[in-house]
VEXRO-819954 format. One record per atom (N, C-alpha, C): z, y, x. Coordinates in steps of 0.1 Angstrom, whole numbers, plus 5000, padded with zeros to 4 digits. Layout:
N
ZYX;...
This chain:
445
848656425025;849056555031;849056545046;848856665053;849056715064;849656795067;849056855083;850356945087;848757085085;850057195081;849557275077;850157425086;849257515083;849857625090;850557785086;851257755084;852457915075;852557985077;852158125076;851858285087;852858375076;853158305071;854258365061;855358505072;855158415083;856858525090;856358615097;854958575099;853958655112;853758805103;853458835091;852558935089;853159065091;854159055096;854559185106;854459205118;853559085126;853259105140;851959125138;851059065130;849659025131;848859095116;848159165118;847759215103;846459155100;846259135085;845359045080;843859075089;843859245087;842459275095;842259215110;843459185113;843159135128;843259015128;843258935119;842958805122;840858765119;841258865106;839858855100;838758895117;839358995122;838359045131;838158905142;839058805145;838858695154;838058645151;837258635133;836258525130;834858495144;834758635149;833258645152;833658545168;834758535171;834758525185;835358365185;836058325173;836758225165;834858115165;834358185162;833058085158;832158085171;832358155181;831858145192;832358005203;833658025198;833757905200;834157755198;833757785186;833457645179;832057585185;830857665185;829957655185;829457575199;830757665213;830957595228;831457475228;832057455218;832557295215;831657195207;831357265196;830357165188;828657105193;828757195202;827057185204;827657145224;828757155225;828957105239;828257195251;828057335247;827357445258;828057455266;829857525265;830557595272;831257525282;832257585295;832657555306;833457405298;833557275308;834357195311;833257085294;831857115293;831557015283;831756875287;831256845300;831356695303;832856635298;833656705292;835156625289;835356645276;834356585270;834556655254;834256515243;834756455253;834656285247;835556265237;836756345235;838156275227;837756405213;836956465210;836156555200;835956445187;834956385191;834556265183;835356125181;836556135193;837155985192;837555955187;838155985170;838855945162;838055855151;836755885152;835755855144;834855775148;834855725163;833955665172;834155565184;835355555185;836255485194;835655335196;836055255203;835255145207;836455005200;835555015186;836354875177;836754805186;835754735197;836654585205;837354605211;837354745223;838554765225;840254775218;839554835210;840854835194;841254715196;840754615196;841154465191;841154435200;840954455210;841854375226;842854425230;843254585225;844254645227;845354575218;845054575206;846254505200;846154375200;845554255206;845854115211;846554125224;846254255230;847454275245;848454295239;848754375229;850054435225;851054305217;850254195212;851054065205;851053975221;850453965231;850953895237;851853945245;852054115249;853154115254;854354115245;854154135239;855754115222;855753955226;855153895224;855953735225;856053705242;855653755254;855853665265;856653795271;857353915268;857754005275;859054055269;860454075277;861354135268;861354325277;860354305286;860254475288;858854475295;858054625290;856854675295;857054755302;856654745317;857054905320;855154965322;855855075318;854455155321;854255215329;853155235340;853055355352;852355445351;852655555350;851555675347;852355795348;851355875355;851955985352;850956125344;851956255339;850956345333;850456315321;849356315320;848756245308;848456105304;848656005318;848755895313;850355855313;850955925306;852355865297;852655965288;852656065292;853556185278;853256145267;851856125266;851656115253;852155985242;851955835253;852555765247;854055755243;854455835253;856355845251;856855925242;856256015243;856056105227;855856045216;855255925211;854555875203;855755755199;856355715207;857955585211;858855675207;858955775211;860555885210;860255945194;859155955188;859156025173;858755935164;857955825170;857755755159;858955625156;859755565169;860155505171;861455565169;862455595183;863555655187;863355715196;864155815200;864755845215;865455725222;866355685206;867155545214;866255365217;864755395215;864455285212;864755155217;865255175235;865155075244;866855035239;867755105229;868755085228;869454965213;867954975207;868054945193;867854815193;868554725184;867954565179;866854535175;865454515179;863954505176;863754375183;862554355179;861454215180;860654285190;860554405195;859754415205;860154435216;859954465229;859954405242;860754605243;861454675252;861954735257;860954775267;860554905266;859755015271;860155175280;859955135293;860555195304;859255265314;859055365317;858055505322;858655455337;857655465343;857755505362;856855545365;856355585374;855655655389;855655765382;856255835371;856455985369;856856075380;857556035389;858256085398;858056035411;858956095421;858856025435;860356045440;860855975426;862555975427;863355855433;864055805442;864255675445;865255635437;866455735429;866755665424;866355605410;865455715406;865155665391;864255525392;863455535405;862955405404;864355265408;864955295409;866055135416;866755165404;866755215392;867955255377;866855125370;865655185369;864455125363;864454945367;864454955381;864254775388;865854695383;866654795383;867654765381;867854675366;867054765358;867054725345;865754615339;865354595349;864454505345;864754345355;865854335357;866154215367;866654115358;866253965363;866653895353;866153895339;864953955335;863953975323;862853995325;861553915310;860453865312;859854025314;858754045325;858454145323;856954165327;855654255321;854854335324;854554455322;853554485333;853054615338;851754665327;851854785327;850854865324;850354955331;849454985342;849155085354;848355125344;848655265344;847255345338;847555445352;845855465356;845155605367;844155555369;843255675367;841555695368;841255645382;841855685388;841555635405;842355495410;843455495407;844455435415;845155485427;844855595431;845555645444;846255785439;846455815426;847855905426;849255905435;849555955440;850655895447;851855895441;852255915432;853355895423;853255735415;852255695404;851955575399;851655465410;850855495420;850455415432;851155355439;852355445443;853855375447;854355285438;854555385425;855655245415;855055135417;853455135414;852655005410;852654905422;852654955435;853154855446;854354745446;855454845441;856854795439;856754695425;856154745417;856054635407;855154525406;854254555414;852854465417;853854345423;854454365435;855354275446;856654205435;856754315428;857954215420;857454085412;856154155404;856054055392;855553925403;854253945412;854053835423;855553735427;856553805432;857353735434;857853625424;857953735411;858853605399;857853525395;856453545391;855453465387;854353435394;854153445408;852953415417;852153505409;851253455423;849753585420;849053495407;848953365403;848753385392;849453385383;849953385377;851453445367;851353615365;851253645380;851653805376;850053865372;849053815377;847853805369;847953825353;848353755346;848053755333;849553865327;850253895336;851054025332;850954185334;849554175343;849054365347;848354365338;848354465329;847354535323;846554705328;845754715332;845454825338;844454905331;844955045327;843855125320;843655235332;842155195330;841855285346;840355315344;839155375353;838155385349;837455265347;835855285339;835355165334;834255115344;834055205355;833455125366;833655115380;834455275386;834855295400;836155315400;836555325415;837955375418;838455245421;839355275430;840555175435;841155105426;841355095415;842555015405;841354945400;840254945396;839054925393;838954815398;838454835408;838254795424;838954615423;840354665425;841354585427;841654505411;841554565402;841354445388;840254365384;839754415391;838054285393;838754205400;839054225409;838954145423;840154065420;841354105412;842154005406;842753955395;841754005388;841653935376;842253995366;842854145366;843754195357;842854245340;843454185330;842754215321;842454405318;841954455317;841654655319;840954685307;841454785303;841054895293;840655015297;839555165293;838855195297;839855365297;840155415301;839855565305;838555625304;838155705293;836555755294;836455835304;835455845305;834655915317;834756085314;834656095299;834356175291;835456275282;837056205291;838556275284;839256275294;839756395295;840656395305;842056345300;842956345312;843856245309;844956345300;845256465296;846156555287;845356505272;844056475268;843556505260;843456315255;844056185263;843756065262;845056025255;845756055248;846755975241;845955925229;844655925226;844055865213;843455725220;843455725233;842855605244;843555485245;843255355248;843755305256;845055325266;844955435267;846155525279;847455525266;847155555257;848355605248;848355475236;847455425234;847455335223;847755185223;848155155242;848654985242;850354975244;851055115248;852355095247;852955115233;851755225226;851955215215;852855115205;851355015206;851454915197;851554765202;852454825216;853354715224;854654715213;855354905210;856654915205;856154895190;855054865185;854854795170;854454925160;854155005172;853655135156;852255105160;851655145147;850755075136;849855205141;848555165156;847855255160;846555225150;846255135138;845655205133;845255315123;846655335119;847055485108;847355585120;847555565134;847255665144;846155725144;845355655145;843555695142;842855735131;843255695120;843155755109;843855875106;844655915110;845456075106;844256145116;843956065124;843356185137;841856195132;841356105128;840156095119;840256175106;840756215101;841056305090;841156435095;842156455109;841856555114;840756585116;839556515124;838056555127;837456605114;837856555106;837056585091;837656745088;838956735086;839556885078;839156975093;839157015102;839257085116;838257125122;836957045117;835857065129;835057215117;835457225107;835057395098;835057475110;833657575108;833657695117;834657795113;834757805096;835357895092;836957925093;837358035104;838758095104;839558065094;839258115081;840458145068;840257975063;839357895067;839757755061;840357615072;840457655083;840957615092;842257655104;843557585094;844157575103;844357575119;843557445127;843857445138;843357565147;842257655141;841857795143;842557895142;843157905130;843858025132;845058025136;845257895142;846557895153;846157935163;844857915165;844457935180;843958095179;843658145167;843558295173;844758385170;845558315164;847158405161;847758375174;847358315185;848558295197;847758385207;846058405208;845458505214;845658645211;845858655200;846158785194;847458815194;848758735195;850058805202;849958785214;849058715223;848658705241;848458815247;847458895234;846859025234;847559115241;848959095229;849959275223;850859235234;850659165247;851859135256;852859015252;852758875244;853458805242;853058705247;853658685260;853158555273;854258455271;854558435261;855458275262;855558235248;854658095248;855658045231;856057965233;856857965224;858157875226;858057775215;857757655210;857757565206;859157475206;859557525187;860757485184;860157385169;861557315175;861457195163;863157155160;863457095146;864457085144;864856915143;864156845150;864656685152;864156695167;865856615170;865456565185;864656465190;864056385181;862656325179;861556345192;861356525187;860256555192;860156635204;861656595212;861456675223;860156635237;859956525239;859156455240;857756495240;857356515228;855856575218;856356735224;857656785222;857156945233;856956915246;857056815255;856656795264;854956765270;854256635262;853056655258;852556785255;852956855245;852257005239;852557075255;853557075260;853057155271;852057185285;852157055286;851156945298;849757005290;849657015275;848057015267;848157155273;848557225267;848057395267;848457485282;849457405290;849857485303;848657435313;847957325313;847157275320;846157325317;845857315307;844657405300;844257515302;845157595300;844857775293;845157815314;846757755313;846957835329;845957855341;845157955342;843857945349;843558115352;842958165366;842558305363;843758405362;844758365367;845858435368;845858425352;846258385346;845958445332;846158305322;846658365313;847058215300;848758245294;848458165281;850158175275;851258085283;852158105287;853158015289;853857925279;853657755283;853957735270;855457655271;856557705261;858257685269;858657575254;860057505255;859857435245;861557465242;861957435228;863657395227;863857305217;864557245214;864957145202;866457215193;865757245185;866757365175;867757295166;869157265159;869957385167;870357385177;870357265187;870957235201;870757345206;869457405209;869457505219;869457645213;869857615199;870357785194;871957815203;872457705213;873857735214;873557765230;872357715235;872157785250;871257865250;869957885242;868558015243;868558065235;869558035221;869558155210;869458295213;870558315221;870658445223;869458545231;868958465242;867558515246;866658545236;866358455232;865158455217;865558565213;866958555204;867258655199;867058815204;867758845211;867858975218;867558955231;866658895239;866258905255;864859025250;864358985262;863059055268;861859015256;861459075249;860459115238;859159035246;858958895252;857358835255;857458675250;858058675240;857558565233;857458525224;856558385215;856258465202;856858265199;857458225187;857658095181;856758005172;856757925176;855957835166;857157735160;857657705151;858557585147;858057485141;857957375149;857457255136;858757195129;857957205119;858757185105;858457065097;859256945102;859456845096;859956845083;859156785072;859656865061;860656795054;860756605056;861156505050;861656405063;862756385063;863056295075;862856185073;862856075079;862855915082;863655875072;865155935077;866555885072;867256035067;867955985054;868956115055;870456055055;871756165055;872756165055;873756235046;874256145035;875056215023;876556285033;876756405028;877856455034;878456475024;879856365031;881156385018;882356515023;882856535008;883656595003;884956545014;886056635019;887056625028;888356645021;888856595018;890156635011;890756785015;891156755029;891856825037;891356925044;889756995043;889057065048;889357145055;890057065067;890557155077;889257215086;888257195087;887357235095;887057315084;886857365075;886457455067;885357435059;884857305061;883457305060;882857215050;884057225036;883957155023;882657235017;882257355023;881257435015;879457325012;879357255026;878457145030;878357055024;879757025017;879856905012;878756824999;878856694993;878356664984;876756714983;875856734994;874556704999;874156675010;872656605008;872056515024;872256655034;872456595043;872456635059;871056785063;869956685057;868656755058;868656895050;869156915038;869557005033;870157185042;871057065052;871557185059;870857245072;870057115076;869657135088;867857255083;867957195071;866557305065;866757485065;868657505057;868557615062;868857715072;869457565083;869557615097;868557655102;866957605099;865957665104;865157765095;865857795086;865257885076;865758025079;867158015084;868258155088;867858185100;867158085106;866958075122;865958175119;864258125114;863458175118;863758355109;863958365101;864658525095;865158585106;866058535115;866858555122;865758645136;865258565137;864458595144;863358655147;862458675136;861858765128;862158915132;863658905122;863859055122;864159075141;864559025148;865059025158;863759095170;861959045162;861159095169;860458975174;860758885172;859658715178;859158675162;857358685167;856558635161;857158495159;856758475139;857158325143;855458255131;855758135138;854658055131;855357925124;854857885112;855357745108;854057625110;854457505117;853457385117;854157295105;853857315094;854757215083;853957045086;854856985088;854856855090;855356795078;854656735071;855056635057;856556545062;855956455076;856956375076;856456315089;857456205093;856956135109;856456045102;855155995106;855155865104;853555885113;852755745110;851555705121;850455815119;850255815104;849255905103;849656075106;850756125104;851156275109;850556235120;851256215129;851656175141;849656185150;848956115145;847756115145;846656255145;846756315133;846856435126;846856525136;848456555141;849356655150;848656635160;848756535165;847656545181;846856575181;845856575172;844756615175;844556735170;845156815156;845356945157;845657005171;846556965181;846957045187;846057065199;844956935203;843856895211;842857045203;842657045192;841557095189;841857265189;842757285190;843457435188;843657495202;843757395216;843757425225;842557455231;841657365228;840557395236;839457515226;839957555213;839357655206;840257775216;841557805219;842657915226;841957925235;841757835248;841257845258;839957895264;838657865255;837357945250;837858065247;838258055235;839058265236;839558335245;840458255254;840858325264;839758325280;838758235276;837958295288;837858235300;838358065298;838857995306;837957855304;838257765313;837557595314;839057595310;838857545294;840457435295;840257285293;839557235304;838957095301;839457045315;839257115327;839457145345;841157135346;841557155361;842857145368;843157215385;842057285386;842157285400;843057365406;843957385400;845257475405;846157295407;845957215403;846857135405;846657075419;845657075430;845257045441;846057105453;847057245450;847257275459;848257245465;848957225455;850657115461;850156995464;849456965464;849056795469;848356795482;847456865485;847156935499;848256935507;848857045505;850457065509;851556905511;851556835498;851956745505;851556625517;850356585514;849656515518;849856565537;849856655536;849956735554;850656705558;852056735549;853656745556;854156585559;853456485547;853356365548;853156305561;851556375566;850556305578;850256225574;849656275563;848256165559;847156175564;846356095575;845356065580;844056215573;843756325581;842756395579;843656495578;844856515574;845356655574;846156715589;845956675598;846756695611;846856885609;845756935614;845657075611;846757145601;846757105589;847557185580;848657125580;849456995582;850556985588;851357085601;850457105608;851057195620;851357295616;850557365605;850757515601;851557555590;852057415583;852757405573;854157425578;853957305589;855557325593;855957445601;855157525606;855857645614;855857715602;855357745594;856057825580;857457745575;857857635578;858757585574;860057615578;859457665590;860457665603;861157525608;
């Protein structure tokens, strides 16, 4: 089994004839994708990568991943964007939220250059003092300026505790496979490197290297990651609308985009996957947002935030439409006993699993909501494990870049992301921006 798609709640937003009418424009862009014609083809590498991927890498990836489990009691990773969400999403659902907290055989896994936070970096150094440790720098260039910093600070650390050769056989660097600075500098010292394609951008690389060595640093089993995603290429790459799910998600979120519904909201009922809404957002806000124009994509982890955004959802402003993934089968369940004293009132619960209740917390939810006027969608999820998990990603890769053809856009590109970096880079006085520093700051006052 897979994850599947439920329009069961929709057919009061969306009528059969208007999905049927998407086919013609549904296959237009399959066609931009399959035959590689349409805007942003040169990044259409991760299409075929579940099915094509480079075995030796596979196997050098997981000989890195057993030698840091035996010479490491923490990895940190540096990346930012696309070189981490995805893998931390992949740790937070496959693993825990609490992973770094749990009794394991594997080494404790910790994110930096996300930010350009001083304290989060000295919480992080903090926690790695006094413990065996290596690096994972993933960036296509090496000169992000968020990863590029951490990586200095950790570069100087590991050198310190293990000399330059010691800390040599502790960087692992996934970066490009022939230019750029990090390139550059792991030749030149010897860091063992894994490949960032030329041909995936970094939102669409959690099937890479980039997503697959922290992976199976924390011990999930990236080869049923590949295989669910490989199954996806099989069931997903159909031209046809009515037999493909990851399509007619993508033209049921165009067609409430249509009727004025500019936000979905991506709800899930395990805190698992808050994480994986974070990925999903980085996929489709980077993507679609382009041209003045695209869905906003917002996230909640349900019931938690039925007690702070219920009420919007519910009765706010009429522009957003729900998707809920729906885990169908948990990890673990929780028998709920009988209270003698039922002073909470809440003997009605009693004498069944946990998951029971939380099923029809999101069953009242989505009715609830429904009637209330938000489109809703179900993503039925069998269950967490390597192969979903696999599956999901790449449904959600392939559904994006089918939305974003519909909507009229390169969702392969980023160039709205250049302008705050311009902007910073000035105020900084980074060498070439003198000019727009001066004119930045008198707007600044």
């Amino acid at each position: 089994m897979a994850t599947k798609l439920n329009l069961q709640h929709l057919k009061a937003f969306v009528r059969d004839q208007e999905l049927a009418a998407m086919a013609p424009q549904v296959e237009a862009a399959h066609r931009l994708l399959e035959e590689r014609s349409g805007p942003g083809s040169d990044f259409l590498g991760w299409v075929q990568l579940p099915k094509e991927y480079d075995r030796e890498e596979f196997a050098r990836i997981q000989a890195a991943a057993r030698k840091i489990q035996s010479d490491s009691d923490v990895l940190v990773v540096i990346g930012i964007g696309g070189s981490y969400l995805g893998a931390r999403a992949a740790l937070e659902l496959l693993r825990s939220p609490f992973y770094n907290n749990q009794k394991k055989s594997t080494p404790d896994i910790y994110f930096v250059g996300n930010s350009i936070s001083p304290d989060y970096l000295n919480t992080i150094l903090a926690l790695c003092e006094g413990r065996r440790l290596s690096v994972n720098i993933i960036s296509k260039s090496g000169t992000t300026t968020e990863p590029a910093l951490a990586f200095r600070v950790f570069r100087e650390l590991l050198e310190q505790q293990y000399g330059k050769e010691g800390a040599r056989s502790r960087i692992y660097a996934t970066t490009d496979k022939a230019r750029g600075t990090l390139k550059e500098l792991s030749d030149r010292e010897g860091y063992e490197t894994f490949v960032i394609p030329d041909d995936v951008g970094g939102r669409y690389s959690v099937l890479t290297a980039v997503g697959l060595l922290p992976m199976a640093v924390a011990g999930i089993d990236i080869q049923q990651v590949m295989e669910g995603a490989a199954a996806a290429v099989d069931e997903l790459s159909c031209p046809d609308l009515m037999q493909n799910d990851a399509y007619r998600y993508a033209a049921c979120r165009n067609i409430l985009y249509r009727k004025g519904k500019r936000v979905e909201l991506m709800a899930c009922y395990e805190p698992a996957f808050a994480l994986m809404n974070e990925w999903y957002k980085q996929l489709f806000g980077e993507s679609e947002g382009k041209d003045q124009k695209g869905i906003f994509p917002a996230s909640v982890i349900f019931s938690t935030d039925l007690h702070s955004m219920g009420q919007y959802v519910q009765d706010g402003s009429r522009i957003l439409f729900e998707t809920v993934v729906d885990i169908q089968r948990p990890t673990q369940d929780f028998f709920i006993k009988d209270d003698p004293e039922n002073l909470d009132g809440l003997n009605f619960l009693s004498n069944q699993q946990m998951s029971v209740v939380n099923r029809k917390a999101m069953q009242g939810t989505v009715l609830a909501h429904t009637q209330g006027g938000v489109p809703t969608m179900l993503l039925e999820v069998p269950e967490i494990n390597e192969f979903e998990f696999g599956y999901l990603v790449y449904f959600f890769e392939r559904a994006c870049a089918i939305s974003g053809y519909l909507d009229g856009v390169n969702p392969f590109d980023q160039p709205g992301v250049e302008s705050y970096k311009k902007n910073m880079f000035a105020l900084l006085g980074k060498p070439g921006y003198e000019a727009q520093k001066a004119a930045l700051e008198a707007q600044l006052g």
